[in-house]
N, C-alpha and C positions, 0 to 999 in steps of 0.2 A: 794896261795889261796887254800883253802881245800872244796875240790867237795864233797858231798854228792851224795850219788844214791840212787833213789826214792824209790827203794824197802826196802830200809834200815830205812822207814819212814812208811812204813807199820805197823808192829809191836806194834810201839806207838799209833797210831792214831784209833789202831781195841783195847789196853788196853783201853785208852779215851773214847769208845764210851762205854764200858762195865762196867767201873767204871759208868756213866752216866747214864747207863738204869738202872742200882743197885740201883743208889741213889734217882731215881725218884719211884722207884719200891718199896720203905723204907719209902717213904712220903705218899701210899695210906691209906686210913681208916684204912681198915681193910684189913691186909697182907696174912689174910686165904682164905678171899674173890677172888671170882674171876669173871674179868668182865664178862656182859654176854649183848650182842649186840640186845636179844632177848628180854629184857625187855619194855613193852607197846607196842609189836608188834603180830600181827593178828600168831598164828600158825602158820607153816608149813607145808606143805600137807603129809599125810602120805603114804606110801610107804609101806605096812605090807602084812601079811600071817596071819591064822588065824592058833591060836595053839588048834589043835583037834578040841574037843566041847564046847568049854568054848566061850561065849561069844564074837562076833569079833568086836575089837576096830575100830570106822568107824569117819569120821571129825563128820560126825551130830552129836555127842557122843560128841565132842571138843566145840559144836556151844551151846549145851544145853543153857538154862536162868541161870542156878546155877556156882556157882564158885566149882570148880574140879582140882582133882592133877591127872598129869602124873608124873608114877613112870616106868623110865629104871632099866631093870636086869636083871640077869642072875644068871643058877643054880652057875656056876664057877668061881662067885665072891663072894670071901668069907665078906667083906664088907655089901653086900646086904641079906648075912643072920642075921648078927648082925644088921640091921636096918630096917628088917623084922617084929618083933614085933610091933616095931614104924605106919608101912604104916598099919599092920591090925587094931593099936587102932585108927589110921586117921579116919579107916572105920567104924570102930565100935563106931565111933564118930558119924557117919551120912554123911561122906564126901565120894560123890563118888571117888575112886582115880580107876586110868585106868592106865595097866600094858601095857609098852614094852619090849618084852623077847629080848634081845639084842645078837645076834651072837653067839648061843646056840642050842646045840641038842634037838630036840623033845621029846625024852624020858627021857631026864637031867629036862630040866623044867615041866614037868609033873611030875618029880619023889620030886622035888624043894615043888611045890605046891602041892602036895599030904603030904610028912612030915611038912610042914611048919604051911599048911592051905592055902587059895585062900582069900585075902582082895581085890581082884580085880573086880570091877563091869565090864571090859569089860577089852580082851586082845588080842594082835596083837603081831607079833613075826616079827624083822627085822634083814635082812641079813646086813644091814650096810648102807643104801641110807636112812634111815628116821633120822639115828644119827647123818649123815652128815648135812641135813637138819638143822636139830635143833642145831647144832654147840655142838654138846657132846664131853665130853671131855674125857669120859669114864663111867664105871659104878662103882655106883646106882649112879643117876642123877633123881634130881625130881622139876619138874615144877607146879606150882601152876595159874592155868587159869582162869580168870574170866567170868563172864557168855557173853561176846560178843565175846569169843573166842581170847581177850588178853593174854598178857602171863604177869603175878603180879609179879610172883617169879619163878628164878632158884639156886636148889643148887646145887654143884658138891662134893661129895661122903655121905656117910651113915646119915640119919635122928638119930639124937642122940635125948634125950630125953630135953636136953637143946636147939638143932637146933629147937626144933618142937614147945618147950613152948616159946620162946624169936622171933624166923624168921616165922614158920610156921604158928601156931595158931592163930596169932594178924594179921595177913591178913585173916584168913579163917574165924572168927570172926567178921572181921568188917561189 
């Protein structure tokens, strides 16, 4: 009779379950997408610092009657300067959007929004407890709120000009 040892069943049973998350992981919409647990829920509280003089991003700001985008960033994501033009023409759309400077030097995002320009109506600077909050996955990360302080939309990396006229715009439109 031929004895197996259970350890020797390990190996298989950790490929199995990995082939298994792949193939379910292959069947979503969309494979770019990624869930986000935060959609149709109330904000998270914020947890910020105020960068300098600029405007300090406060919940009453999140609670307004208008629908509004939070946009996370930082100067030393290079990402969020290519998708920078994006969040100023949001603004210069008429859409308030409200900046969180995410785990970044003082004098880096001042130096950020001084070459860039400032599309930000109000900004809060977070050491890392508000991105947890909000389940961020990293930066640029931009949230789209409705006026009861819903959350509509989250995307995870850079507003491209196809992300803003296809995802973005037909929610902040309607």
């Amino acid at each position: 009779m031929i004895s197996v040892k259970p350890f020797y069943l390990i190996p298989p049973i950790i490929f199995i379950g990995l082939i298994a998350m792949m193939y379910l992981g292959l069947g979503r919409k969309n494979p770019n997408e990624l869930p986000s647990q935060m959609i149709g829920r109330d904000v998270p509280n914020l947890t910020l610092k105020q960068l300098s003089d600029h405007p300090f991003l406060k919940m009453d700001d999140l609670k307004e009657p208008s629908i509004k985008i939070v946009n996370f960033w930082a100067s030393w994501c290079a990402p969020c300067r290519v998708e920078h033009p994006n969040i100023q023409q949001l603004a210069d759309l008429g859409f308030p959007v409200h900046g969180i400077n995410y785990k970044d030097e003082t004098s880096q995002a001042l130096q950020f929004l001084k070459s860039l320009g400032n599309p930000y109506k109000s900004i809060g600077t977070d050491e890392g407890r508000t991105g947890l909050d909000w389940g961020l996955y990293g930066v640029p990360e931009t949230f789209v709120i409705n006026g009861e302080g819903k959350v509509l939309l989250r995307h995870a990396g850079p507003i491209t000009n196809s992300i803003m006229i296809n995802n973005i715009l037909p929610i902040l439109i309607e």
